[in-house]
C-alpha positions as CSV (number, residue, x, y, z in Angstrom):
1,X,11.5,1.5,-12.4
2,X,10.3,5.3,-12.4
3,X,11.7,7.9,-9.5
4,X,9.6,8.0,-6.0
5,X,8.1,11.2,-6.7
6,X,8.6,12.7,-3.2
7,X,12.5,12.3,-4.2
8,X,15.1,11.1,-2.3
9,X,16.5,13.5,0.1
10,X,17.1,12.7,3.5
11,X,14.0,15.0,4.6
12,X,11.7,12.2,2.4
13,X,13.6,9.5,4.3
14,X,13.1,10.9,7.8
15,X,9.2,11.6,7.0
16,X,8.8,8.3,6.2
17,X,10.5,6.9,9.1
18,X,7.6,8.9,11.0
19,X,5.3,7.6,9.1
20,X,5.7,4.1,9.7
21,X,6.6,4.7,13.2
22,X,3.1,6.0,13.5
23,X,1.8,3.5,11.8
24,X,3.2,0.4,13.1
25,X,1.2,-0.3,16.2
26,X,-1.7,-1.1,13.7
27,X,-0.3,-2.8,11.5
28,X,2.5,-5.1,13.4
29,X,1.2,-8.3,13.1
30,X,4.0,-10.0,15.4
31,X,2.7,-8.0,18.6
32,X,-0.9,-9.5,17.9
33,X,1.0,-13.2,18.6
34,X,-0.2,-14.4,15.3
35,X,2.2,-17.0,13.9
36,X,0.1,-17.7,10.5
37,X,1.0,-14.6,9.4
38,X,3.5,-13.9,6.6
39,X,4.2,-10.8,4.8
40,X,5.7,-10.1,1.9
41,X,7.4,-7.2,0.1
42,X,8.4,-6.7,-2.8
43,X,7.2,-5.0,-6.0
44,X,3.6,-5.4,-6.5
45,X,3.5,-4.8,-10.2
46,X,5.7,-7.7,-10.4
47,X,4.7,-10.2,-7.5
48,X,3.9,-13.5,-8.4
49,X,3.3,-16.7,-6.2
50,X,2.4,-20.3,-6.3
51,X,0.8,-20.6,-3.8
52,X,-2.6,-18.8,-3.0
53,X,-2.7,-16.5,-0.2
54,X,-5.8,-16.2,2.1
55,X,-5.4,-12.2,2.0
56,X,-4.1,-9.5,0.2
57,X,-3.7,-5.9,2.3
58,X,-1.9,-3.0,0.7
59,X,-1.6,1.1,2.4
60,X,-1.3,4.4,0.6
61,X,0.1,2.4,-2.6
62,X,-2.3,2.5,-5.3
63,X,-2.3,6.2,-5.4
64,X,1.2,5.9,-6.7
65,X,0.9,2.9,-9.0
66,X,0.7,4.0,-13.0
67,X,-1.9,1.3,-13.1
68,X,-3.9,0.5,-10.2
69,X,-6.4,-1.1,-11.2
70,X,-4.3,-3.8,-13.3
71,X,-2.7,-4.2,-9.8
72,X,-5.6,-4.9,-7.9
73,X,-6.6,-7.8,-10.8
74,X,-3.5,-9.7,-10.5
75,X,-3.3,-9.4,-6.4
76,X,-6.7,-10.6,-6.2
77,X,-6.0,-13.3,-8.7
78,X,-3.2,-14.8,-6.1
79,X,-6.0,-14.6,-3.5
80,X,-7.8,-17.5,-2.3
81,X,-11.5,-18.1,-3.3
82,X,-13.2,-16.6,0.0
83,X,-10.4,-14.7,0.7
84,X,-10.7,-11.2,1.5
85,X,-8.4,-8.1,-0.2
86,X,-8.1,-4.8,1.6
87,X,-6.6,-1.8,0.7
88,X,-6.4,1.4,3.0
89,X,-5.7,4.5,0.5
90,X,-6.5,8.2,0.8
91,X,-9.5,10.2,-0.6
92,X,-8.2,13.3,-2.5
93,X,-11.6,13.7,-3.5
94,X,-12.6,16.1,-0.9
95,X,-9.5,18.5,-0.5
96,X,-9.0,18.7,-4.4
97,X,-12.7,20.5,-4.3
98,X,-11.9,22.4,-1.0
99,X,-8.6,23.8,-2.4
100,X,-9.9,24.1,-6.1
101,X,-9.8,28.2,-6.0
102,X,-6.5,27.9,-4.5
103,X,-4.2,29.1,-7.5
104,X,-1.7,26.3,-8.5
């Protein structure tokens, strides 16, 4: 398994404490009162299942996946037919030709 590439210092730890912090009241299924609702972690360049899921929702992960695209195929293959898969990621696009003069 390759190194997170922010590192691992407790300055990393703490932003992403924040971070999640931040995020959770959109993403914290059990204060919606949803009890159909499972989630899953693990390794998603490993995952497998027997059982089909309905959907498949991923944030800010495929930017930092070797092979995304493989990882998107075999999520969606454990997906349902008619069942949805949503990924939330960031667009670099934009500041990578706003900060292109910017020396490295």
């Amino acid at each position: 398994m390759s190194e997170y590439l922010l590192g691992n210092t407790d300055g990393e730890h703490e932003r992403l404490i924040r971070q999640a912090a931040r995020l959770a009241p959109i993403t914290d299924a059990s204060e919606a009162g949803l009890h159909n609702v499972r989630f899953v972690e693990g390794d998603v360049t490993r995952f497998s299942s027997e059982t089909l899921f309905d959907a498949a929702v991923g944030r800010f992960i495929l930017q930092f996946l070797p092979d995304p695209v493989a990882v998107l195929r075999s999520v969606s293959a454990l997906v349902r037919p008619g069942g949805a898969v949503a990924f939330q990621e960031n667009s670099w696009g934009p500041f990578v030709l706003f900060s292109a003069h910017l020396p490295l």
